[in-house]
N, C-alpha and C positions, 0 to 999 in steps of 0.2 A: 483459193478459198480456205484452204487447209493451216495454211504462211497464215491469213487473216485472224481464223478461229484461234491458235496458236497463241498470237500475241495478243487477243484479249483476254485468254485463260491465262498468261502471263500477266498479263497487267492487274486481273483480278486477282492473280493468285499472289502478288506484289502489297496489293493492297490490303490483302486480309493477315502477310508476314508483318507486316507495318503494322497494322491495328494490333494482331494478335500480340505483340514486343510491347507494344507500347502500354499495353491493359497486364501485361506481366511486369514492366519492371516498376510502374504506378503501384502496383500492386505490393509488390517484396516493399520498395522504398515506405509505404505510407507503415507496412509492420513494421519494418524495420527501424526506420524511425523512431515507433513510437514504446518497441521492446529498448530497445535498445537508453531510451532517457527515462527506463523504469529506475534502473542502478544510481541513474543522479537522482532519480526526486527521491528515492526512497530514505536515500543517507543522506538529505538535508534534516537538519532541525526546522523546530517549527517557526523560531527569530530567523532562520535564513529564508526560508520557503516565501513567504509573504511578509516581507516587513511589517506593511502597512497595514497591516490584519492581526498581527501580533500586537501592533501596538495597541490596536483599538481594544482587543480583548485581556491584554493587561491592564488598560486605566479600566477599562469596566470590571473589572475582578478588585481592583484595587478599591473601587471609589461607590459600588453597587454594592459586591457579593460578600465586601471585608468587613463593612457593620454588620450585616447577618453574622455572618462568621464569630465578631464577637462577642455579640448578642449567646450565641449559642456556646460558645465558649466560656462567659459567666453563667450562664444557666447550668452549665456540666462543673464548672469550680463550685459553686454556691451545693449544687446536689453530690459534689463527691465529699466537700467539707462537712454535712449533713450526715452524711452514711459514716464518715469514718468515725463522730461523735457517739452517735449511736453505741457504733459495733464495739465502742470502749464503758458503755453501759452510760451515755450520757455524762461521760468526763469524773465518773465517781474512780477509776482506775487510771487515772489520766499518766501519760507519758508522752514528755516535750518530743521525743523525735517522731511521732507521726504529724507532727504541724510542718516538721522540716519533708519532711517525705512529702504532705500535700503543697507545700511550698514551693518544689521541686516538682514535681507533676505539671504544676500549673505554669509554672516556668517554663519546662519546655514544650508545654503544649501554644504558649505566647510564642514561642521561639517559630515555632511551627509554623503557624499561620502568617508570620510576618515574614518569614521567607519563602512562602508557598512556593512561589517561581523560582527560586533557585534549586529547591529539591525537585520538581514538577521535570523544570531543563535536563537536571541531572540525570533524570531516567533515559532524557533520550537522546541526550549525548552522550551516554554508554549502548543506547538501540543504536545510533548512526551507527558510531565506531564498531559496532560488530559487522554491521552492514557492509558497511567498508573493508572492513577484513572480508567479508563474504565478497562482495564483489572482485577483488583479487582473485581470491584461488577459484573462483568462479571462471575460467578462461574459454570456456564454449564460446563462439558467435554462432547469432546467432542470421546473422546479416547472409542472404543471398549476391553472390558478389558478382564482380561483370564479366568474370569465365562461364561461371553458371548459363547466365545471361547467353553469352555465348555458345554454348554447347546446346544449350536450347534451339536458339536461333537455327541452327544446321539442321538441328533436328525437325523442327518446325519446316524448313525449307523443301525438304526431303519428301514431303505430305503432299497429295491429291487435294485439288480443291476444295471437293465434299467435304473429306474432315478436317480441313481448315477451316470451312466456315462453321463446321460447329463446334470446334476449337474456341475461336471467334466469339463464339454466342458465351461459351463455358466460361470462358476468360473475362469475358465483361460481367458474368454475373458472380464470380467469384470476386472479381474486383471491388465489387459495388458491397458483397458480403463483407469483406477483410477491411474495409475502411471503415462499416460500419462498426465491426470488433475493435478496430484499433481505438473509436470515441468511447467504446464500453472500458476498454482498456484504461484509458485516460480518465474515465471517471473513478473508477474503483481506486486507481494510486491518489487520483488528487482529492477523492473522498476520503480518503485513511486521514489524509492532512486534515481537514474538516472538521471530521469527529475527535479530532485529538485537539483543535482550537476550541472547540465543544465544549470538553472533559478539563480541558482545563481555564475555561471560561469560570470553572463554579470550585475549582481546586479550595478555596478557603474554608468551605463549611464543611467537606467531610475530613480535613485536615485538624478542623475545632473537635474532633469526635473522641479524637486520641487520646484526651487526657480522662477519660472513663472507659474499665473493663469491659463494661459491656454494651455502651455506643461505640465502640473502637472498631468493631466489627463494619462499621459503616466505612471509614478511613483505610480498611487493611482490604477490603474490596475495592475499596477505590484506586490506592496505590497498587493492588495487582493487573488491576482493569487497565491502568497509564502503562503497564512492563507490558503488559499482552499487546497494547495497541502500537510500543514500540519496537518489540520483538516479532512483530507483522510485518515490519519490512525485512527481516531474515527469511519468511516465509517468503516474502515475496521474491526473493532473491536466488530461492533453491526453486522454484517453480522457474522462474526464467530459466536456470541453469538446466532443467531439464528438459525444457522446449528446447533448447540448444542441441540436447544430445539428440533428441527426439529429428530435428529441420537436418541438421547433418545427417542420418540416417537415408532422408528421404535420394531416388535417384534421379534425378530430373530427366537422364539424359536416354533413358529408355522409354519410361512410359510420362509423356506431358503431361496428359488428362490425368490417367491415376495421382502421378505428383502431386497436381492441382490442388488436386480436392484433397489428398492426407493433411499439405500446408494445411487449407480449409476446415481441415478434422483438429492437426494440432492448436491452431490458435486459438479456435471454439474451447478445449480443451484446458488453454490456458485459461483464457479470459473467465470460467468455471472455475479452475484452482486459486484464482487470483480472490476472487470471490469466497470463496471457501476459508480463505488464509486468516480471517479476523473470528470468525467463530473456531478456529483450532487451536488460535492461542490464547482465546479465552479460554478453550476445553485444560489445557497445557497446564496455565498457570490459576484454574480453578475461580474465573474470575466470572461474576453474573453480569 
């Protein structure tokens, strides 16, 4: 009876090793995964990311937002060539070089708008490229790998029924917690892309702003607003980096349940700093 009882407590206790493995490395693998393709998306550009979403919000910038743009852009030559008349007492003091001075203004304020997208790219193909350097010296993983896996396992084996099955229970709902993180994860990176097809869906009218003192203020918010949204993937980068240090810290191989739930603590953590990282580089670089 005893030989009996034995190898059903075996057989369960088999089965809840198998479950409880299988809801851990589900587990590491769906973070892991999904930290780990923060560093590629972060340092794509925005023509790399979505082709086909790039292109649509280029001809609409080009063929929509560009008559606004120059609409507004006469309206600001016509109102600066106006003021600078004035301010010479109605041309009774007149001197030929402030014609060449508003000539020039206006020039490269033309210049401006008609290259939107190459200044617009430039910003954040200088964000990738830092990114890229950031992900280098960034060397943390931050990956659970299949020693881990392993050290666990023995440990796990080593356990009573009892707290295998509520191992068991912990494991599948921490599982179901971290996948859930990992889709918050995914939207916050793949919303930064979003807001930056956004921002610069409408790049041509506060680009028109430039060629007046004091509409220009609309344009030099703008261009700080496109740095901060590109220098949000550095943020995003150094926050990875310290999840890294933070998941290496943790010891799997004493306490499993404690473990558990810190991963559970750290990635909450992230998923919060990740979030965080768009409003700090607007705080940074002074941008509304």
């Amino acid at each position: 009876m005893d030989s009996i009882l034995q190898q059903i407590t075996d057989w369960l206790k088999g089965i809840l090793v198998s479950g409880i493995m299988d809801n851990l490395t589900n587990t590491f693998t769906s973070v892991n995964d999904e930290v780990g393709q923060i560093a590629a998306d972060v340092a794509q550009t925005p023509s790399a990311f979505m082709p086909g979403v790039f292109n649509m919000i280029r001809n609409l910038s080009d063929n929509v937002i560009m008559p606004i743009a120059g609409i507004v852009l006469t309206f600001i030559a016509c109102y600066e060539l106006i003021q600078l008349i004035i301010s010479y007492n109605n041309l009774a003091s007149f001197e030929t070089w402030f014609i060449w001075k508003w000539i020039f203004k206006t020039f490269v304020a033309v210049e401006l708008i008609t290259h939107t997208f190459d200044f617009t790219m430039a910003v954040f193909d200088v964000a990738g490229h830092v990114v890229s350097q950031a992900g280098g010296l960034i060397s943390g993983s931050t990956a659970v790998d299949a020693s881990t896996l392993a050290t666990m396992q023995s440990t796990i084996e080593a356990m009573e029924t009892g707290p295998l099955f509520g191992l068991f229970l912990q494991s599948f709902v921490v599982q179901f917690l971290l996948k859930l993180l990992s889709v918050i994860i995914f939207v916050i990176v793949n919303g930064r892309m979003i807001e930056i097809y956004l921002m610069v869906s409408m790049a041509p009218i506060p680009f028109a702003t430039f060629g007046n003192k004091e509409q220009s203020m609309m344009g030099q918010n703008y261009v700080r607003s496109l740095f901060a949204l590109g220098f949000q993937g550095f943020l995003i980068m150094v926050c990875v980096g310290i999840y890294a240090v933070l998941i290496q810290s943790v010891a799997f191989s004493s306490d499993i349940i404690g473990s558990l739930w810190k991963v559970m603590g750290y990635t909450v953590l992230l998923a919060f700093t990740l979030f965080k990282t768009g409003a700090v580089a607007k705080s940074i670089l002074h941008a509304h």
